[in-house]
N, C-alpha and C positions, 0 to 999 in steps of 0.2 A: 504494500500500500504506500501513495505518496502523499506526503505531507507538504502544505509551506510552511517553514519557521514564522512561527507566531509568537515569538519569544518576546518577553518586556524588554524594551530598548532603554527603561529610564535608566538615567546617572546623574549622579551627582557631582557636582563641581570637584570635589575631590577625588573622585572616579576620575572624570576626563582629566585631571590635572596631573593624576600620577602617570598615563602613560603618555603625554601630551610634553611631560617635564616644564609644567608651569606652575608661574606663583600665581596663589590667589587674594584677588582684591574686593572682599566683600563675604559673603554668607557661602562657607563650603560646600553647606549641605543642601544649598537648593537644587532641585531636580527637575532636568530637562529630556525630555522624550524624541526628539528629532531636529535638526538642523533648517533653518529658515535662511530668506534673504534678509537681511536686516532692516529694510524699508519695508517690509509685510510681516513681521516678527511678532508672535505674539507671547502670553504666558505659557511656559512648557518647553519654546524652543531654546538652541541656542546661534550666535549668527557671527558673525566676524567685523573686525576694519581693518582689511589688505590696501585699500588707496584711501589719501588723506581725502580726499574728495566727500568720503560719505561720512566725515565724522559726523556732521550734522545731526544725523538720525541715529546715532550715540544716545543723544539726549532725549529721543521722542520714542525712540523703541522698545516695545511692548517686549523683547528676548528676553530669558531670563538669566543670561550668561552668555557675555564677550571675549571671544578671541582678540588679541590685540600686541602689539609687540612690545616688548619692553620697557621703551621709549615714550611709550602713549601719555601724553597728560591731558587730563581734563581740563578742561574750560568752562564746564557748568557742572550741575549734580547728574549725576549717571543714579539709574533705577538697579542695573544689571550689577549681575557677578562678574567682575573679570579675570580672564585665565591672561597673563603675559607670557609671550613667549617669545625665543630668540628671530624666529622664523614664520610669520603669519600662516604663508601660502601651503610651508611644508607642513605644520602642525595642520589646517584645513583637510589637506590629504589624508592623514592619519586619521581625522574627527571624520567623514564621508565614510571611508574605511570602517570603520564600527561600524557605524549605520548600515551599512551594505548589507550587512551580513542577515538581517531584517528579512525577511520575504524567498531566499534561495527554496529549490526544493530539495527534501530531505527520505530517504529512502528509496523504495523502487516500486514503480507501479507496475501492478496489473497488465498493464497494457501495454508496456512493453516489451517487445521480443528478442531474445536470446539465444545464441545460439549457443548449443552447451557446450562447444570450444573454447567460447570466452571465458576470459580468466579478469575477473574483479576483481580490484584491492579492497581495503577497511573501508566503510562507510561511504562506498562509493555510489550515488543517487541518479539514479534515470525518472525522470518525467515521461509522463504518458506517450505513445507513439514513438518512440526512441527505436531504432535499428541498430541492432548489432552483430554485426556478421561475424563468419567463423574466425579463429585465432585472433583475434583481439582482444590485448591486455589494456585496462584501466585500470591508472594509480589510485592510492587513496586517496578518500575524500574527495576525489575528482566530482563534479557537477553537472549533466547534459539536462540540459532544458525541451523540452515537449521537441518531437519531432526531428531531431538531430538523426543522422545517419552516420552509422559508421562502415566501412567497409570492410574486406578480410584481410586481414595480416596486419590490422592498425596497432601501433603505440603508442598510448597517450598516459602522460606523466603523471605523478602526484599534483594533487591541488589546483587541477585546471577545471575554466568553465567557459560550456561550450553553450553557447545561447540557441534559442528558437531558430531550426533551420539550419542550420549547419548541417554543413558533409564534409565528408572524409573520405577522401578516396584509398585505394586497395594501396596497401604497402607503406602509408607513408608512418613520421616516427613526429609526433609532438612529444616535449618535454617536461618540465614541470613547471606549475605556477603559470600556466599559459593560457589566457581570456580569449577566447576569440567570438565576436559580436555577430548578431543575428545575421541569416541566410549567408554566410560566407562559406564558398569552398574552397579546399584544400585539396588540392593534386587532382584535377581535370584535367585534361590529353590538353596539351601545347597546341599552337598554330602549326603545326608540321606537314609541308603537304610537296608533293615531288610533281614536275611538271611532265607527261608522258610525250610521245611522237606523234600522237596527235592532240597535242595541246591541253590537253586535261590536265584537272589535278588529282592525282592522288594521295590517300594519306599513307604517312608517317608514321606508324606506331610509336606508341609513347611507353617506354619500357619503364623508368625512372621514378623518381617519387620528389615526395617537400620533405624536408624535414627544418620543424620549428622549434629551437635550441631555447631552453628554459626561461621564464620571466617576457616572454615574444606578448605583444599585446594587436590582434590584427581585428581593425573594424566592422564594420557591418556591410555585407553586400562588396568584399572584396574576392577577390578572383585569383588565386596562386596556382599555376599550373605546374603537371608533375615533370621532370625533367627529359629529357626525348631517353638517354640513356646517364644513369648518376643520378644527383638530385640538385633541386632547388632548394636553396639555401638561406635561409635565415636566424641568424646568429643572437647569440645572448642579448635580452634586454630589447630588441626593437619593437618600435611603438608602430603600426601603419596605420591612419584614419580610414574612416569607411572609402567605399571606391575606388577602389586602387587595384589596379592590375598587372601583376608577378610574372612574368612570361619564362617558358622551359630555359632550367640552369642558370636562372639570375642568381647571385648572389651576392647578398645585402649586410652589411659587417656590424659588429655590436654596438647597441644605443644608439643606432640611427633613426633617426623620425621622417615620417615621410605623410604628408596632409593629403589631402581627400583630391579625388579625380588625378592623382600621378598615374601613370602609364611607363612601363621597362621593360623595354624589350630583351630577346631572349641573349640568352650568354654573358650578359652587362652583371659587373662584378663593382658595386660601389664599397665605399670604404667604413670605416669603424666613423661614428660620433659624426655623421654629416648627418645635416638639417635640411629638408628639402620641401620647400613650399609646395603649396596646391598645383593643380594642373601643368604638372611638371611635363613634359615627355623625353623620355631617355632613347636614343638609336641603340642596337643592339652592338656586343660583341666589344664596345668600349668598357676603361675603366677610370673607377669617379674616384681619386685618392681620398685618404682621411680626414677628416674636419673641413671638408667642405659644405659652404654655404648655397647653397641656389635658390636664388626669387622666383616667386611664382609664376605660372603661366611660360617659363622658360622652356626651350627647346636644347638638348644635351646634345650635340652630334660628334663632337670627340672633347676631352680633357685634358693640360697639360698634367703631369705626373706631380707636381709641384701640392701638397700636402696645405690644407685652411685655406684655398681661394674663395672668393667670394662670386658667385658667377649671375648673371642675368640677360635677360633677354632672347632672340630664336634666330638664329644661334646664337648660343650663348657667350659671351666673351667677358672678362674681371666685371663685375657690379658698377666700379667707379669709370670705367672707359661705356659704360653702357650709358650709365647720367649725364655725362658730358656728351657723347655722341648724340642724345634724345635730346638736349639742351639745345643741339644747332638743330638736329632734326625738327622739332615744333618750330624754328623759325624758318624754313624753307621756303611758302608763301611770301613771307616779306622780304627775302632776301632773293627772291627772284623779281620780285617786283621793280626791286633797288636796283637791281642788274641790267631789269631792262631799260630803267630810265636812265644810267650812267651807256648804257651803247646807244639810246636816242640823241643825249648829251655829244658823243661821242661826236657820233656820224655829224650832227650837225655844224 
């Protein structure tokens, strides 16, 4: 049978303050039940001030405990408890983190199928509809939410949660601690397709698989295809936003972030700790060094090897030759104008 955790979520200021590592300024013991915006805050929540901007509503807010940094002095009488901390945004993440935990499901239902090969770790919970095919191990505690599909010969780690709609294709290896967001698949056949003698295309078989290396966080309605032969690779700690699309044998290096509607084509091997804006798109078969930067809507068609560039625009070239280049570029209309009254000047 499956359950949702319907556990009590209240705590008390000296609850969130011990794992938070804050002092507290006001009533330890009051107790708040869920996280609020601090401009719709009422009795029960608790809410933050990450930008000086909204101290305002410090003073007007119904929360019954503030996040706040160190540093924070009032200016008028505050109602709330405050937690100070070294780090707003970081402690934020930790306080959502508790909350989370609220609502998951817990056990196995009924109604999901099993195939008796499958090997389940401790306390690992399938939601209704759930598919799981033959030899497939999940770790402990592991989480699939209603509908999720696994295929045969999957590994999927300790402490992962696989949302509504998720697949999983035959072979591939997630590792632990690894979220991945509603309808996203994992290891669907690559664009692989051969042109015949009379002009056709044929496909490619896709031998290969993904494999998503521990703490991988990949969003909702993204597309990772499995490798033609080898695998698609993605390395400890990367973050992908929804939308985004993995093509056979990319490879993506640890603590890279990559925002919604990017595009990488196949065999493209980026580096560790690059940051890569929205509607990115990558040419295949190139490689993106380390700590590189690239702005949004950028077009990648080769990289120097040179390690923290900053790149923008389609094709992409340094971030600051692109500003400057765009700076004459918007003047072009007037600068043709000029031009052609200095050769009227001219001739005359």
């Amino acid at each position: 049978m499956i359950n949702y955790l319907c556990q009590d979520m209240r705590s008390s200021a000296r609850q969130l303050a011990s794992f938070l590592n804050a002092t507290i300024d006001g009533d330890p013991d009051v107790e708040v039940t869920h996280p609020s915006k601090i401009e719709e805050a009422g009795p029960g929540s608790v809410s933050f001030i990450g930008n000086p901007k909204y101290e305002p509503f410090a003073y007007t807010t119904g929360a019954s405990i503030l996040v706040v940094s160190n540093d924070f002095t009032p200016q008028q009488p505050l109602h709330a408890t405050l937690l100070r901390v070294p780090n707003v945004y970081q402690s934020l993440s930790t306080l959502l983190s508790h909350f989370q935990s609220n609502g998951h499901p817990s056990g196995i239902s009924e109604l999901a199928l099993i195939d008796p090969t499958a090997v389940l770790g401790e306390k690992v919970s399938l939601a209704a509809h759930c598919v799981i095919e033959q030899n497939v191990s999940i770790g402990d505690q592991s989480i699939l939410y209603p509908q999720v599909y696994i295929s045969h010969d999957v590994i999927i780690g300790k402490n992962c949660i696989l949302h509504s709609g998720v697949k999983v294709h035959a072979g591939c290896v997630i590792g632990d601690e690894v979220v991945i967001q509603a309808n996203s698949v994992i290891g669907s056949e690559g664009f692989g397709f051969v042109q015949n003698a009379q002009g056709q295309y044929e496909k490619m078989p896709q031998l290969g698989n993904v494999v998503l290396q521990n703490q991988v966080e990949i969003g909702a309605n993204c597309t990772i295809d499995r490798g033609t032969m080898g695998s698609t690779l993605i390395k400890y700690g990367c973050k992908l936003d929804n939308l985004i699309h993995v093509a056979h044998n990319v490879e993506i290096g640890e603590n890279t972030v990559i925002a919604a509607q990017t595009g990488i084509a196949g065999s493209t091997k980026i580096g560790a700790r690059c940051r890569i804006g929205g509607q990115v798109g990558f040419a295949g078969h190139i490689q993106v060094p380390e700590d590189t930067q690239i702005q949004a809507q950028s077009g990648v068609m080769s990289v120097h090897p040179e390690p923290g560039q900053k790149l923008f625009g389609s094709p992409a070239i340094p971030y600051f030759d692109y500003l400057k280049s765009y700076a004459i570029f918007k003047n072009l209309p007037d600068l043709a104008r000029r031009m052609r009254e200095l050769e009227k000047r001219f001739k005359s």
